[in-house]
C-alpha positions as CSV (number, residue, x, y, z in Angstrom):
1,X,23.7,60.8,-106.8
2,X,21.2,59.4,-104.5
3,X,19.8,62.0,-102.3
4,X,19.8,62.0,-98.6
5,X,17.7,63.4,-95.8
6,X,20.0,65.8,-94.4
7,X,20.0,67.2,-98.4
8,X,16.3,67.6,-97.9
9,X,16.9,68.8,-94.4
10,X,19.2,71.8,-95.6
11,X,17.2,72.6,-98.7
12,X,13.9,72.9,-96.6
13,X,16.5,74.8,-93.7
14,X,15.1,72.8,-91.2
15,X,16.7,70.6,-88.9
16,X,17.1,66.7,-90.2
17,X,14.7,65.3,-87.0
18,X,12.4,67.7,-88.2
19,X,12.8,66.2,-91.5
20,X,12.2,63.1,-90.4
21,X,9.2,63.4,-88.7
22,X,7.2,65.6,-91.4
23,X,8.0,62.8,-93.8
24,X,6.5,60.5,-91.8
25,X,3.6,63.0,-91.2
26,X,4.4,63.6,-87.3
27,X,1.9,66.2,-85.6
28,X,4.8,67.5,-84.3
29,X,5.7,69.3,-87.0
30,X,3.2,72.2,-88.7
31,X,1.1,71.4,-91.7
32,X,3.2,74.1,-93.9
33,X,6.3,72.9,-93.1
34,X,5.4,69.6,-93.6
35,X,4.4,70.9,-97.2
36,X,8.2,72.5,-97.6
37,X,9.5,69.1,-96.9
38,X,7.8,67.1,-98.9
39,X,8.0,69.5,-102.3
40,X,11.8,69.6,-101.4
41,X,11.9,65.6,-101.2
42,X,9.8,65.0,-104.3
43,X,12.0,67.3,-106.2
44,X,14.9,65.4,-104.8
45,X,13.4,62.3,-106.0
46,X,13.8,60.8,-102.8
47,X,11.7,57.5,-102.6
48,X,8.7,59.2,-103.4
49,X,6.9,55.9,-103.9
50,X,7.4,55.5,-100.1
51,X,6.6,59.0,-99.0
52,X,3.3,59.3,-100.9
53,X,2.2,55.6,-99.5
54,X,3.2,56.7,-96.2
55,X,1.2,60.3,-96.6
56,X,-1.9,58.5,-97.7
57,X,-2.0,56.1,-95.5
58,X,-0.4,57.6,-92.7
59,X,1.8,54.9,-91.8
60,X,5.4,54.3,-92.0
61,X,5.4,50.7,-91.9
62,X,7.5,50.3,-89.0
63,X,7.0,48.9,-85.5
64,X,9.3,49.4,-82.5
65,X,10.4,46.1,-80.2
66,X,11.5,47.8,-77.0
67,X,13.1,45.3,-74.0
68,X,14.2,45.5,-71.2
69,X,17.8,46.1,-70.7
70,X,18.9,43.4,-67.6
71,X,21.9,42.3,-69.0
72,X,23.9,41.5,-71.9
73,X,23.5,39.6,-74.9
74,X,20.0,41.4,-75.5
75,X,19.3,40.4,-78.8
76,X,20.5,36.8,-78.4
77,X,18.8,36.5,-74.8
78,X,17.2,33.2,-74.3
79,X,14.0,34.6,-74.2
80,X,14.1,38.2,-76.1
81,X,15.7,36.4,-78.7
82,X,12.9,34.0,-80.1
83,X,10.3,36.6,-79.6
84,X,12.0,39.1,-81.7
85,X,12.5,36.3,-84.2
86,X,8.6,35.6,-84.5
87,X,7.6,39.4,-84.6
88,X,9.9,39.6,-87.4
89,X,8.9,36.2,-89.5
90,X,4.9,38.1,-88.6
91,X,5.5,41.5,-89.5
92,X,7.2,40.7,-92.4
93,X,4.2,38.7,-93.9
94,X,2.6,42.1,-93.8
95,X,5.3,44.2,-95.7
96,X,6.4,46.0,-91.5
97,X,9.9,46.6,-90.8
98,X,10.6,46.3,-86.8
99,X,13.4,48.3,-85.0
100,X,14.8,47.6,-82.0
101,X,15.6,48.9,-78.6
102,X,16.7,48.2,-75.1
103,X,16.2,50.7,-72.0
104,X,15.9,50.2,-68.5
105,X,14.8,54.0,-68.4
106,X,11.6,55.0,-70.6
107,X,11.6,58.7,-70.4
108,X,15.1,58.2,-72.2
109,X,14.0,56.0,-74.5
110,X,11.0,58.5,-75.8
111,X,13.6,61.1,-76.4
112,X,16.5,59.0,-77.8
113,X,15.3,55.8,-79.1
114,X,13.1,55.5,-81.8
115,X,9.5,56.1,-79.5
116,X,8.3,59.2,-81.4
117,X,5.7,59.6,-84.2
118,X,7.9,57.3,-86.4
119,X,6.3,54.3,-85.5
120,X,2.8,52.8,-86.4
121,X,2.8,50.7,-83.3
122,X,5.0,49.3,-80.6
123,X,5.9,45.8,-78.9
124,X,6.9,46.4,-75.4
125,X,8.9,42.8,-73.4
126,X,9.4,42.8,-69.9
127,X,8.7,46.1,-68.7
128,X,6.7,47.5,-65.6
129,X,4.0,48.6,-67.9
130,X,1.7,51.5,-66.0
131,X,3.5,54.6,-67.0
132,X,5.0,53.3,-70.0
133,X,1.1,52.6,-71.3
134,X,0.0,55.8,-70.3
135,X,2.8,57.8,-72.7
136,X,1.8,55.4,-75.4
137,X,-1.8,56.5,-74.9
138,X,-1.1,60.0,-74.8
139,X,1.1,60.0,-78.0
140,X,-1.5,58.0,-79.9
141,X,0.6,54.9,-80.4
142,X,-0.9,51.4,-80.6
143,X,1.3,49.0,-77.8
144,X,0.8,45.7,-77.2
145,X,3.1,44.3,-74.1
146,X,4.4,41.3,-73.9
147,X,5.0,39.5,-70.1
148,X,3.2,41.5,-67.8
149,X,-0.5,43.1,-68.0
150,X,-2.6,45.1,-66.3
151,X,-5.5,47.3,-66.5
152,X,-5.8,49.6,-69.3
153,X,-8.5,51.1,-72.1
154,X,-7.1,49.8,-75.5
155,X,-4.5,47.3,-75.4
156,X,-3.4,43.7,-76.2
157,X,-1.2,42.2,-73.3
158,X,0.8,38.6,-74.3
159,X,1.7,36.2,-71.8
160,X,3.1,32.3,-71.6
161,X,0.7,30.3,-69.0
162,X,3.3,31.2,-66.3
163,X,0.1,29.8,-64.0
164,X,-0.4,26.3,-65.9
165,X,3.0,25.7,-66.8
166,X,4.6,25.7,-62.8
167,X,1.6,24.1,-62.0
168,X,2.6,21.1,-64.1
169,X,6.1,20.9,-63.1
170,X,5.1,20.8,-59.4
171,X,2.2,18.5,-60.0
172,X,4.9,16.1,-61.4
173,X,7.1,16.2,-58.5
174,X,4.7,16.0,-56.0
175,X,2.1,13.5,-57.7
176,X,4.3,11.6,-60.3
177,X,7.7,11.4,-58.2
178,X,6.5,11.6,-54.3
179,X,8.6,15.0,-53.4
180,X,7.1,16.4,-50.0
181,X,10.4,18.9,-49.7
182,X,10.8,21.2,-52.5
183,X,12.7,24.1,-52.6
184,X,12.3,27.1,-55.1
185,X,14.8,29.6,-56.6
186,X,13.4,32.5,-58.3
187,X,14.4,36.0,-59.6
188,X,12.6,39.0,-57.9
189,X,9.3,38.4,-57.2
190,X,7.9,41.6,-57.8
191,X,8.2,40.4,-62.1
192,X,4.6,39.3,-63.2
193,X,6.0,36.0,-64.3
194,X,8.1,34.8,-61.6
195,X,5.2,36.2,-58.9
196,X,2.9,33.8,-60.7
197,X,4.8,31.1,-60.8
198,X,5.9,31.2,-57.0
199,X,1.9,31.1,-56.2
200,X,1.6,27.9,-58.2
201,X,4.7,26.1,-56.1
202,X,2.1,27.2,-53.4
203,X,-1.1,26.4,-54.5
204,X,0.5,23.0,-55.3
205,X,1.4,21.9,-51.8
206,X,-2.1,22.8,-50.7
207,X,-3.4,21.1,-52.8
208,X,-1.9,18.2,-52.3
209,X,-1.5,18.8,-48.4
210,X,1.7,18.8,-47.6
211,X,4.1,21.7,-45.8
212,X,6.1,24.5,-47.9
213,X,9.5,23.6,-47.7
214,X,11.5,26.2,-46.2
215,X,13.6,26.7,-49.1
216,X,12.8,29.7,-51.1
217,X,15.8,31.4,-52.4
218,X,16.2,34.5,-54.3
219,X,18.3,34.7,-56.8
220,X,19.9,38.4,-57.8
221,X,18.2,40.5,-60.4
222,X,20.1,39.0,-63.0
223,X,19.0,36.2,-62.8
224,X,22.8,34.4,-63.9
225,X,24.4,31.2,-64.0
226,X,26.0,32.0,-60.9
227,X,23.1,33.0,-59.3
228,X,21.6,29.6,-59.3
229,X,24.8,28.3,-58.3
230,X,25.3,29.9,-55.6
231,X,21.4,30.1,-54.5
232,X,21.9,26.5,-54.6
233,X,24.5,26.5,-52.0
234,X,22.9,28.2,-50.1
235,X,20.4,25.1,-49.5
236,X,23.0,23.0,-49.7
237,X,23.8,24.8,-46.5
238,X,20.3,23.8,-44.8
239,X,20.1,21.1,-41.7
240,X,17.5,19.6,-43.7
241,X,18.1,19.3,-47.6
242,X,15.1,19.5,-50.0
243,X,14.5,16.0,-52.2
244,X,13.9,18.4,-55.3
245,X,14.7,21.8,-56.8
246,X,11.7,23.7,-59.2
247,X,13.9,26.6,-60.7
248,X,12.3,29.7,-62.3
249,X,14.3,29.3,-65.5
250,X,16.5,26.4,-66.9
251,X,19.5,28.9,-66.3
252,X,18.9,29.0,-62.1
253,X,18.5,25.7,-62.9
254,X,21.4,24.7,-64.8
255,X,23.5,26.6,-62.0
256,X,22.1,24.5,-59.1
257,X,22.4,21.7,-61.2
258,X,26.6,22.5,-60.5
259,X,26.2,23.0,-57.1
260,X,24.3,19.6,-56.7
261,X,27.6,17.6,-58.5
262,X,30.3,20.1,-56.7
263,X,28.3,19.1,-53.5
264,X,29.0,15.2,-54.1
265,X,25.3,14.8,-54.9
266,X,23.4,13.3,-57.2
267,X,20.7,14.1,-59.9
268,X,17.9,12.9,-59.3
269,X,18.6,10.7,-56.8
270,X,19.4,12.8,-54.3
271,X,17.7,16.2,-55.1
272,X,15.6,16.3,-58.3
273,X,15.3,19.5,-60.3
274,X,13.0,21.0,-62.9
275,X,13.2,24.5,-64.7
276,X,11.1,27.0,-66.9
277,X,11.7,27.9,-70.7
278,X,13.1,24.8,-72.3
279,X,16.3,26.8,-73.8
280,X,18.2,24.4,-76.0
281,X,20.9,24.1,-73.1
282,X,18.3,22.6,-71.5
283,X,18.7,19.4,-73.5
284,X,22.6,19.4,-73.8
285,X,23.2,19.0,-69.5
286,X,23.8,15.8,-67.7
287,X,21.0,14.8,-67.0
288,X,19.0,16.6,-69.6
289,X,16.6,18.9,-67.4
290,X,12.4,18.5,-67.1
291,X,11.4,22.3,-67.8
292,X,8.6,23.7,-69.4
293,X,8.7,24.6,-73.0
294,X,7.6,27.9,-74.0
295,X,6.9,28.8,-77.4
296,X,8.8,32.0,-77.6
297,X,8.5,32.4,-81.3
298,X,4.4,32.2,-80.9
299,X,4.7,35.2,-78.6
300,X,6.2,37.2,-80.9
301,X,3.8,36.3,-83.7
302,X,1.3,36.6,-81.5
303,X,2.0,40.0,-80.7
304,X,2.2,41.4,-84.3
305,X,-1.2,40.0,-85.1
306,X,-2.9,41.7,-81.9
307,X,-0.9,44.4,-82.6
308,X,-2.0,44.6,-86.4
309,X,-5.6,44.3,-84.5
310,X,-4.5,47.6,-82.7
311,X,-3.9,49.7,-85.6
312,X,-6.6,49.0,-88.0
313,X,-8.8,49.9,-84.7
314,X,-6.8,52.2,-82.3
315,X,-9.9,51.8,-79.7
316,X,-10.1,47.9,-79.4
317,X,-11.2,47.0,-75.8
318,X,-7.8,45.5,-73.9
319,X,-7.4,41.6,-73.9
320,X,-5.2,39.4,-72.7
321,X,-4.0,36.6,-75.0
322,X,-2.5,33.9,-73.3
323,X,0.1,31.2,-75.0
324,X,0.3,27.6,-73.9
325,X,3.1,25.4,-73.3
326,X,4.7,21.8,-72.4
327,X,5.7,20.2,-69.5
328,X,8.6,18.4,-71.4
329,X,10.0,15.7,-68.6
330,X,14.0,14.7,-69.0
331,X,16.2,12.4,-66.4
332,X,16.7,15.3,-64.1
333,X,13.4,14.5,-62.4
């Protein structure tokens, strides 16, 4: 019969976290009962080709994926999603397993999840990062975060060209299709991305000298379907109606996009509208939306690989790695 930890757990007499972690060599738990674990494991036979690749190298081979927890699906999220599915297609080229959480509450996750020594490293998506950093840095474990950065000692920070990528979309409605009233609908501002984005939708009308629209709209935190619906109505409601809509994601945008046709409207000749992330539903509406693709996948591969950077050398200098994307222009423009 296969033996499990919570046999080695009851032979050694501690508990089966304490296990755990002195198999994976934790400092948390003492050198000697680290010894009386191990002994009672190998005499167990319990992968003890693992346990002594793990003890002399000192790694486990795994790497946590931690999101943030806005709202349901979280593994099949438009944009979680694709990442997770590049970090895994990476890591897995170098023989690392990931894990995965969600948490809208780190101190929680630390004690609950899987954020303890058991981890070689850590990919952290769309999370205020400033405390969450400094834990990391205190329990010795590499992170690399992905959307957001900010100042730090040793870490590797992955973004999309937020910057670039709204600049494009509202050079094309400005330069390419004569818009002079454009309206925006974003998710909460205080998020890295959408806070860069809304500075492009103003950089562009000074640059090309025309007046902000008075049509910024924020959607709720969840940034829904509905949201853009019903931000959408809300300049529907407007004396004077904007000529074109640049969304902060193709979901805002798919929603105005419905509150455009129930309005008797048409797209583009009446309003125009453009989104952010290319998700494939971006293709299958009527008209097929101009958005910008973003190569979600590349993210996450590009996380592992700074992240592999990170634990070969725990004290390489922070960098920010930034990921290029498409203006892809559809009938909705």
């Amino acid at each position: 019969m296969k033996a499990k930890l919570s046999d080695i757990a009851r032979l050694a007499g501690v508990s089966k976290s304490t296990a755990s972690r002195a198999l994976r060599n934790s400092s948390l738990v003492k050198d000697e009962t680290k010894k009386l674990v191990l002994e009672t494991a190998k005499m167990l036979n319990y992968k003890p080709n693992s346990l002594a690749r793990a003890m002399a190298t000192k790694r486990t081979k795994i790497i946590g994926f931690l999101m943030y927890k806005k709202n349901k699906p979280y593994v099949s999220h438009t944009f979680f999603g694709p990442i997770l599915d590049g970090a895994i297609e990476e890591a897995a080229k170098r023989d690392y397993h990931i894990i995965v959480a969600a948490t809208n509450d780190m101190a929680d996750t630390f004690n609950k999840h899987f954020i303890q020594d058991s981890i070689d490293g850590a990919l952290l998506v769309s999370l205020h990062p400033e405390e969450v950093i400094k834990e990391f840095d205190r329990r010795g474990i590499p992170l690399v975060v992905i959307n957001n950065s900010m100042k730090s000692r040793n870490n590797a920070f992955i973004e999309d060209d937020n910057y670039g990528g709204a600049c494009a979309v509202m050079e094309h409605l400005i330069r390419d299709r004569g818009h002079t009233r454009i309206a925006h609908i974003t998710e909460n501002r205080d998020h890295p991305s959408y806070r860069v984005r809304y500075k492009a939708f103003l950089d562009m009308h000074a640059k090309y000298g025309i007046p902000v629209f008075d049509g910024v709209v924020l959607a709720d935190s969840a940034a829904s379907f509905e949201d853009g619906y019903n931000a959408m109505k809300d300049l529907l409601l407007r004396k004077t109606l904007p000529t074109a809509v640049f969304a902060a994601t193709d979901v805002l945008a798919i929603g105005a996009m419905h509150a455009i046709k129930d309005a008797g409207l048409r797209i583009p000749d009446d309003i125009a509208i453009a989104g952010y992330d290319d998700i494939s539903a971006a293709f299958m509406v009527d008209p097929p939306l101009t958005t910008v693709r973003v190569d979600r996948e590349q993210i996450g591969k590009a996380a592992i690989i700074e992240l592999m950077k990170q634990i070969e050398d725990p004290e390489k200098p922070s960098r920010v790695v930034t990921i290029s994307n498409e203006l892809v222009i559809r009938a909705s423009t």
